[in-house]
TIVEX-436823 format. One record per atom (N, C-alpha, C): x negated, y, z negated. Coordinates in steps of 0.001 Angstrom, whole numbers, padded with zeros to 6 digits, always signed. Example, Ala and Ser with C-alpha at 12.3 -4.5 7.8 and 13.67 -1.06 7.14 Angstrom:
2
-013190-005690-007800
-012300-004500-007800
-013200-003300-007800
-012850-002250-007080
-013670-001060-007140
-012900+000030-007870
//
This chain:
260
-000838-001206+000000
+000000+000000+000000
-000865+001245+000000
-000394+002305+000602
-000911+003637+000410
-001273+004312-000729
-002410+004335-001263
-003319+005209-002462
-002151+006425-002448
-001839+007071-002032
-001412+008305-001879
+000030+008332-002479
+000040+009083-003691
+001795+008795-004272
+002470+009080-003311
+003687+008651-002981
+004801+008929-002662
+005924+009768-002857
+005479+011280-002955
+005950+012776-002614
+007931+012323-002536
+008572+013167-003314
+009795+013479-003137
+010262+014158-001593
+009334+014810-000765
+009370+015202+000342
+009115+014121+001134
+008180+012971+001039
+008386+011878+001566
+010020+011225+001423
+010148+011162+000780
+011538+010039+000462
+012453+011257+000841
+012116+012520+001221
+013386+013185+001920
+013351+013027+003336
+012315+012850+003717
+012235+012472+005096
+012519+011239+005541
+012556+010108+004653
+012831+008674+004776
+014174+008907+004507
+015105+009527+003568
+016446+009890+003790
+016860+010253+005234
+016699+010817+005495
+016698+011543+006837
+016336+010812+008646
+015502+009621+008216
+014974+009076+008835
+014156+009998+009763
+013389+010555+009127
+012269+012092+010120
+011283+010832+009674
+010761+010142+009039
+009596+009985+008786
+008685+008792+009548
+007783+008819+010040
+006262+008074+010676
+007009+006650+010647
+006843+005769+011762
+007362+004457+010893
+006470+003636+010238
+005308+004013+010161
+004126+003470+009452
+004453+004009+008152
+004684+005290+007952
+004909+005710+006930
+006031+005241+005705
+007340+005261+006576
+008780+004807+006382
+008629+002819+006222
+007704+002672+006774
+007549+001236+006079
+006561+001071+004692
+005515+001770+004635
+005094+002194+002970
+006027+002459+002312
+006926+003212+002345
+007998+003786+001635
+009119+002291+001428
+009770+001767+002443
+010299+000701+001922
+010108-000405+001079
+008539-000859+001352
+007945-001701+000660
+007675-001355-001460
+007537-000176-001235
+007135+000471-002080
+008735+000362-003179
+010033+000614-002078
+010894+000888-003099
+011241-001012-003685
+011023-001525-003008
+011178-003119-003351
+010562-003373-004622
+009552-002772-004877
+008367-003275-005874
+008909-002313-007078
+009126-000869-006957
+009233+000196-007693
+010278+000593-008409
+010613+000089-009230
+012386+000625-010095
+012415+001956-010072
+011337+002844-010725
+011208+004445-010817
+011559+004772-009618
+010914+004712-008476
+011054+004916-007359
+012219+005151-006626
+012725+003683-006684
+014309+003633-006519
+015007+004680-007441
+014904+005263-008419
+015593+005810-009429
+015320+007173-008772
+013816+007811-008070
+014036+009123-007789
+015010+009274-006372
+014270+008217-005347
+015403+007955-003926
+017146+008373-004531
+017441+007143-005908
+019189+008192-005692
+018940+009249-006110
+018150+009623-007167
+018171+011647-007604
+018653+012315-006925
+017627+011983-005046
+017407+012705-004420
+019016+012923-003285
+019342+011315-003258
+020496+011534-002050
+021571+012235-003036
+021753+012163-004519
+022997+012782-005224
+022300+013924-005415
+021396+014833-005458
+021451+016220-004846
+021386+016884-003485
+021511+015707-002717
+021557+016108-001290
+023238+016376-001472
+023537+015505-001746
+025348+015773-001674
+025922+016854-002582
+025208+017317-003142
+025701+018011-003843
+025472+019600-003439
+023961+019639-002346
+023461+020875-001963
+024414+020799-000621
+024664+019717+000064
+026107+019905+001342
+027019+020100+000819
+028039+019869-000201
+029259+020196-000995
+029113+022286-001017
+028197+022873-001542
+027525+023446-002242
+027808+024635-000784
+026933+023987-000207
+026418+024743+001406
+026538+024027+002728
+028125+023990+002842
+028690+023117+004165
+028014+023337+005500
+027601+022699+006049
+026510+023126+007492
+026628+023758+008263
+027934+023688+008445
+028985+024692+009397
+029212+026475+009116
+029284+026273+007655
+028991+027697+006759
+027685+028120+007057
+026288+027139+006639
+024945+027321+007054
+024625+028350+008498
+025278+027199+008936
+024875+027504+010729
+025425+028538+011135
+026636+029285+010871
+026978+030524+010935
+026273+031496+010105
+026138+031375+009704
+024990+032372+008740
+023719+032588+009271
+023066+031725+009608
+021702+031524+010122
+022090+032306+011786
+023443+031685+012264
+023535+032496+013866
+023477+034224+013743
+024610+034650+012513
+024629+035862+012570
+023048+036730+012088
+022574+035654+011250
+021132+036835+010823
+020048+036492+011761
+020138+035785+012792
+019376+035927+013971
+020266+036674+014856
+021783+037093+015041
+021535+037979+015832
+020769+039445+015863
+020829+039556+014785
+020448+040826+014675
+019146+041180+014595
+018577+040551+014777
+017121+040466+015252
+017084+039743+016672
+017644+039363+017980
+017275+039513+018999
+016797+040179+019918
+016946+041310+019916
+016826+042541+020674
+015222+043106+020617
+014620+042519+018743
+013726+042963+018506
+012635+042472+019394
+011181+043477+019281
+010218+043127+019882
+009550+042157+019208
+008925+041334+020395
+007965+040127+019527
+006588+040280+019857
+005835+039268+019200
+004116+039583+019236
+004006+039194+020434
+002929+040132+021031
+002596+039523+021950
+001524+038412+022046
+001036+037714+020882
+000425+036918+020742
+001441+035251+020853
+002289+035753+020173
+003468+034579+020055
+004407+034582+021058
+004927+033542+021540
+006357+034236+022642
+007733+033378+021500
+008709+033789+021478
+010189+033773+020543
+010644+032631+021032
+011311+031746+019997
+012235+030493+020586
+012726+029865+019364
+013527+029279+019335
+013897+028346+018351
+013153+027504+018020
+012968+027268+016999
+012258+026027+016290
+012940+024908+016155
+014658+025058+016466
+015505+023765+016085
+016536+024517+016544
+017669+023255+017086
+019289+023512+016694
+019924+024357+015474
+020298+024638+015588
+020810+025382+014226
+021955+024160+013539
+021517+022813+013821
+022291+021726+012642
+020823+021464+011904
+019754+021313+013197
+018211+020790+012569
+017557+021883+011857
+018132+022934+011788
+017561+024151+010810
+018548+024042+009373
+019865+023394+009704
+020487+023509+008258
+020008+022405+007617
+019560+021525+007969
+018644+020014+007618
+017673+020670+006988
+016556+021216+007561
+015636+022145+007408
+015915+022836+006165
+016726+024118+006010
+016866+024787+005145
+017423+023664+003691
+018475+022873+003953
+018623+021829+002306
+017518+021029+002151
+016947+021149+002525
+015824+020036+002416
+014632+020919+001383
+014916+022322+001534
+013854+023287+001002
+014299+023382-000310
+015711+023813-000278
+016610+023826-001566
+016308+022906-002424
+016318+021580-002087
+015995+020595-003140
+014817+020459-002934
+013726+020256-002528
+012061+019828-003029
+010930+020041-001706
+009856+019635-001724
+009069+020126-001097
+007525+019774-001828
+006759+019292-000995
+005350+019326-001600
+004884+020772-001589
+004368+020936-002875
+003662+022560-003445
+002261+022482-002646
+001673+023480-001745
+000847+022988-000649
-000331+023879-001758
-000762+024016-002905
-001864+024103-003725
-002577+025340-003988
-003613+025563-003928
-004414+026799-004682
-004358+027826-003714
-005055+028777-003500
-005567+029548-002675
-005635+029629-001149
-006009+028254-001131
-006422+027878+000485
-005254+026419+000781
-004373+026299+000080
-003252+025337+000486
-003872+023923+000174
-003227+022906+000763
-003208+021544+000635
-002434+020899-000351
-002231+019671+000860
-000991+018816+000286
-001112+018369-000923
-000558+018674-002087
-000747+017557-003348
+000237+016801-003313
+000986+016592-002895
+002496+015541-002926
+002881+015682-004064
+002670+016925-004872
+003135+017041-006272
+004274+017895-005779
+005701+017619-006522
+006998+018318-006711
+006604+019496-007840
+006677+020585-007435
+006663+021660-008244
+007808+023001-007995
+008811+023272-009370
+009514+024040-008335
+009173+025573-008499
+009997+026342-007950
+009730+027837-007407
+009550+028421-008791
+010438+028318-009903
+009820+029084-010855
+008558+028739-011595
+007823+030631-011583
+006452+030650-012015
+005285+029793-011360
+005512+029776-010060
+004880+029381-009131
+004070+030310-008572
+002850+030262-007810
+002134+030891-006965
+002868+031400-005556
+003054+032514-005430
+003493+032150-004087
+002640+031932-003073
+003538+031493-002329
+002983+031045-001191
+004032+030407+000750
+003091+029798+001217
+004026+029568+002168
+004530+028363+002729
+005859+028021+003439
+005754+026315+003292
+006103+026655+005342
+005175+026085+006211
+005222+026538+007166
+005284+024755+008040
+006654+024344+009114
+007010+023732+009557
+006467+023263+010878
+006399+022193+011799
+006551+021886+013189
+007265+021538+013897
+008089+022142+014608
+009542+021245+015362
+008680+020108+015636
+009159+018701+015867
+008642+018009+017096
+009856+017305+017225
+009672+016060+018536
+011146+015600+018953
+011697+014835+017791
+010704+014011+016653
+011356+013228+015696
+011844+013747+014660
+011728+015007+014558
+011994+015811+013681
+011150+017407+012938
+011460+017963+011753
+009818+018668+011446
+009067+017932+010213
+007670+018316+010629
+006777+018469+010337
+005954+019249+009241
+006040+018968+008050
+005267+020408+006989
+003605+020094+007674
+002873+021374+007612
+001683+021448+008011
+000648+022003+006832
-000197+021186+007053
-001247+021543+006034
-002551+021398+006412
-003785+021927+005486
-004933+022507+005893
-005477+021052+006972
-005297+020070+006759
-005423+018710+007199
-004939+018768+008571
-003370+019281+008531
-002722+019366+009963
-003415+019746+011228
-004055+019606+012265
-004564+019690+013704
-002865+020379+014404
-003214+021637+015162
-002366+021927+016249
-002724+022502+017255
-001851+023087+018131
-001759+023065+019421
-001565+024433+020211
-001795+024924+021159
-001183+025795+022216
+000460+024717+022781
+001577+026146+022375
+002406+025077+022843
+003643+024882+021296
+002965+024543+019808
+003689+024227+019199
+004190+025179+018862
+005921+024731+017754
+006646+025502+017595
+006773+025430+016212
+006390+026699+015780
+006127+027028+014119
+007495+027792+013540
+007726+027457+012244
+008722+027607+011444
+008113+028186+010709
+008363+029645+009737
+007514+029717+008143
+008416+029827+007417
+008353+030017+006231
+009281+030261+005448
+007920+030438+003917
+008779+031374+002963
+007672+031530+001478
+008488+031796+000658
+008087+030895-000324
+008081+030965-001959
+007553+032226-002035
+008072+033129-003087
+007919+034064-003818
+007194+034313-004745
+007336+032971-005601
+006792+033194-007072
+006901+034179-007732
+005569+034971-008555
+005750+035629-009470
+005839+037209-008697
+005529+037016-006863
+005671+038374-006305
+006675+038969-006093
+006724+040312-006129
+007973+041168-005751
+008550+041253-004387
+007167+041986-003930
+007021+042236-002422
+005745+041834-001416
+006065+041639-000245
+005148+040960+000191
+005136+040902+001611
+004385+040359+002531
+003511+040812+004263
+003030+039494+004259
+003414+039181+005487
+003113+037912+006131
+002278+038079+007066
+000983+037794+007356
+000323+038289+008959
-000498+036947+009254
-001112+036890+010839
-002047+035703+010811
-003412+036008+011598
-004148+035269+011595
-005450+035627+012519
-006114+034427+013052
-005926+034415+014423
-006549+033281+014998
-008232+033114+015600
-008401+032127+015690
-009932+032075+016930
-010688+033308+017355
-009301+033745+018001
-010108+034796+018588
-010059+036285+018263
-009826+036220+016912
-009942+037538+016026
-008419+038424+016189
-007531+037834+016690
-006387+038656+016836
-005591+038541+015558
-005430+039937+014958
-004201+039583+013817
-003076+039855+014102
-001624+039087+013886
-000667+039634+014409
-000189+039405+012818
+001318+040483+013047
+001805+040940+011668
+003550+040140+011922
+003666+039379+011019
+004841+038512+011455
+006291+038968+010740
+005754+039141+008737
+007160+039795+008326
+006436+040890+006839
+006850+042239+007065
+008406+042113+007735
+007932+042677+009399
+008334+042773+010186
+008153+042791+011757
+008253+044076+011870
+008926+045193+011320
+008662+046478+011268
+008895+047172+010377
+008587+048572+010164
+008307+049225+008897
+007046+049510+008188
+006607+050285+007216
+005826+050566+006552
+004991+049967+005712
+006297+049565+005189
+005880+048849+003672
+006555+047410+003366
+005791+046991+002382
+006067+045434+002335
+007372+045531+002023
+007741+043965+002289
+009597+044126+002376
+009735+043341+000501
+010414+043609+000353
+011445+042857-001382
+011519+041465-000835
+010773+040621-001651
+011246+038939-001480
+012675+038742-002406
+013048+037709-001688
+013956+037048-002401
+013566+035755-002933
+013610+036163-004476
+012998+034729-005574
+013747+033819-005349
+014798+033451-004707
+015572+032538-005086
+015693+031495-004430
+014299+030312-004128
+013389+029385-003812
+012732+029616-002484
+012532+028436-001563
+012081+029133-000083
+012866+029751+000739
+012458+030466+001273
+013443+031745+002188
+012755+031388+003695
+013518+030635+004501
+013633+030586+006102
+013151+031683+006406
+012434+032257+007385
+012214+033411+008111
+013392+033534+010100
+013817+034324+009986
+014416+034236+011148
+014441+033305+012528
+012418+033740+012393
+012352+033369+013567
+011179+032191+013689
+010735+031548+014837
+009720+030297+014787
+009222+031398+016140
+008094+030729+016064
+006961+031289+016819
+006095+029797+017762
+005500+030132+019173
+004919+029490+019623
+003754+029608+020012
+002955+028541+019320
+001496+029082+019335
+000724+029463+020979
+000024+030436+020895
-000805+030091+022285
-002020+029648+022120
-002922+029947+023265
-004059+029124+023461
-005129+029544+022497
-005436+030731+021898
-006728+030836+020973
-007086+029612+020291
-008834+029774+020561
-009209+028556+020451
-009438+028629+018452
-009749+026790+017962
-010654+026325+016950
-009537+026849+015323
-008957+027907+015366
-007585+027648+014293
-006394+028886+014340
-005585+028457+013655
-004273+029594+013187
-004693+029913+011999
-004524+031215+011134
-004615+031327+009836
-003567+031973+009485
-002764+032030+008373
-001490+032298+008180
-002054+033463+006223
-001627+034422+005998
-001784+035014+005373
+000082+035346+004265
-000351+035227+003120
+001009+035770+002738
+000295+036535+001136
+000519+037506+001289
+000357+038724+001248
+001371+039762-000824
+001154+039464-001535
+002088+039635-002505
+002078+040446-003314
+002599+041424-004029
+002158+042319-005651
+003847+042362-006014
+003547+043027-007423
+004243+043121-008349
+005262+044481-007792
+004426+045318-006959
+004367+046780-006537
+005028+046835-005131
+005375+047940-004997
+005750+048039-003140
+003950+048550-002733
+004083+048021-001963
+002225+048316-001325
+002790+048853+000700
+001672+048782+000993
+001541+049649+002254
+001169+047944+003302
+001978+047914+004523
+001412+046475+005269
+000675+046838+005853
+000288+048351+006307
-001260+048453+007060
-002445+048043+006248
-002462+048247+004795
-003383+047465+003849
-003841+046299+004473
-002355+045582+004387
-003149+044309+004984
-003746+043513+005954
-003242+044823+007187
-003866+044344+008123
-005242+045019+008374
-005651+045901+007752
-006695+046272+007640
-007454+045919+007083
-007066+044597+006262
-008178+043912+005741
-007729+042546+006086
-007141+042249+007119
-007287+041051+008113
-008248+041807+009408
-008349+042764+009937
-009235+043689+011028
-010823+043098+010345
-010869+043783+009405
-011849+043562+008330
-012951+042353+008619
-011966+040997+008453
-012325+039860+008612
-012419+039460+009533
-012277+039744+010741
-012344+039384+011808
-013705+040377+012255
-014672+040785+012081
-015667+041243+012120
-016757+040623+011030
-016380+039750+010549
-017160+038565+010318
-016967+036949+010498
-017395+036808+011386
-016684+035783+012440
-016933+034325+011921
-017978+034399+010899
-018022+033122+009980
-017401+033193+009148
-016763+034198+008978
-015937+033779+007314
-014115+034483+007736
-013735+034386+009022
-012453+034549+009368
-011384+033142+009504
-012009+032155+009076
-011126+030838+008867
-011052+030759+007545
-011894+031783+006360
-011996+031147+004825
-012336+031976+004271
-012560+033045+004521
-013264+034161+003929
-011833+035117+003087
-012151+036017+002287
-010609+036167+001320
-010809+037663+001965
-009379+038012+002365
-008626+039170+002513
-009642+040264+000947
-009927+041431+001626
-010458+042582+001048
-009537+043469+000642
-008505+043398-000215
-007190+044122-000788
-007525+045078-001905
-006795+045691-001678
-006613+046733-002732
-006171+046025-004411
-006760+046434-005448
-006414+045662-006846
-004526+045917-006744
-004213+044814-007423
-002952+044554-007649
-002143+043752-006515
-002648+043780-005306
-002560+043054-004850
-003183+041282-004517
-002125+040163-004294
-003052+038839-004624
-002524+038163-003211
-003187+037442-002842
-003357+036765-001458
-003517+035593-000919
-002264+034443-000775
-002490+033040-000218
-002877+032603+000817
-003821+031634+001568
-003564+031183+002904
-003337+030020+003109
-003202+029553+004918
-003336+028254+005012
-004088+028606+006611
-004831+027763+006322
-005853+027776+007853
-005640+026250+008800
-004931+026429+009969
-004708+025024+010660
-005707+025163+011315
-006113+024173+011950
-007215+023868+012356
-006627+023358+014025
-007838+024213+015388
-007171+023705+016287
-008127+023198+017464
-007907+022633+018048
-008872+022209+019594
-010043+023410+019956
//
């Protein structure tokens, strides 16, 4: 069997049947042997039913249509080109799936612990997706991607108020993702992971994506932060790992994918 515990985000994806079938057969074997196991699997499907009772899909999916309309019109990066990341049934999948659990992707620089940790008094940070045809994908520092894929973000809050999402790839470009316009950092909403409107498709810059999320206690300025993503990108060895140059009071997560 797999060294590697078996993550509540695993067994949501084996609910779901999203998951590897290499994987989804660890997982079966595992619940044969495992009473606990079996005991978190129902936890998990009797708060699934309870987060659909709760938040009917149909309710979801109208909700999610109307707060993307209103951001169509807007301009997009020109680094990224705009598209759906999913159906809007595979985004309400998506979004309950966040509601109830999620691997906490770790310190500073991310990675998977398959540890369940929830939103309160948490670090924030970001839990950032992959459409693919079997389903999505959480991505982590481990994850390899592509020119081509289709990225989802979404962030935990934690103990931040307000906060700026930006990224910087290969080839030194930073683009500024949320909030998408305005001054100043936008007001999070604490009240667990928060979907972002829109999914993004990567292009060709070579060797990685870096994803920045950006946080204080304070309303702060988002040119800050891109001025100290500019910053870093004028040191070309330390723009996959090197830490954002911020102003005090401000604190700063990443996750760096790694690419061809």
């Amino acid at each position: 069997m797999n060294a590697k515990p078996i993550s509540d985000w695993w067994l949501e994806q084996y609910l779901q049947g999203d998951c590897p079938p290499e994987r989804a057969e660890v997982i079966r074997v595992a619940l044969e042997q495992d009473p606990e196991l079996q005991a978190r699997l129902q936890a998990l499907e009797a708060s699934n039913r309870d987060i659909l009772f709760t938040h009917p899909p149909a309710k979801m999916a109208d909700k999610i249509a109307r707060r993307a309309g209103r951001h169509e019109k807007g301009r997009q990066s020109q680094r990224f080109s705009f598209t759906w990341a999913a159906s809007l049934a595979s985004v309400v999948v998506v979004v309950a799936a966040l509601f109830i659990s999620y691997p906490y992707l770790g310190g500073p620089n991310g990675g998977d612990s398959g540890e369940i940790i929830y939103t309160k008094g948490l670090e924030a940070h970001l839990v950032i997706f992959r459409k693919l045809a079997a389903g999505n994908e959480q991505l982590n520092e481990a994850t390899l991607v592509r020119a081509g894929d289709v990225l989802q973000l979404s962030y935990v809050a934690g103990a931040g108020r307000f906060g700026v999402i930006v990224s910087l790839d290969g080839n030194g470009t930073v683009t500024r993702h949320y909030p998408a316009r305005g001054k100043q950092a936008v007001e999070l909403n604490a009240q667990g992971a928060q979907l972002l409107d829109f999914a993004y498709e990567l292009d060709d810059a070579p060797d990685f994506e870096r994803f920045f999320f950006v946080t204080s206690e304070q309303p702060f300025a988002v040119q800050d932060v891109l001025n100290a993503a500019q910053a870093l990108t004028r040191q070309s060895v330390r723009m996959h790992n090197g830490a954002l140059a911020l102003p005090d009071g401000l604190a700063s997560w990443s996750l760096t994918l790694p690419k061809p």
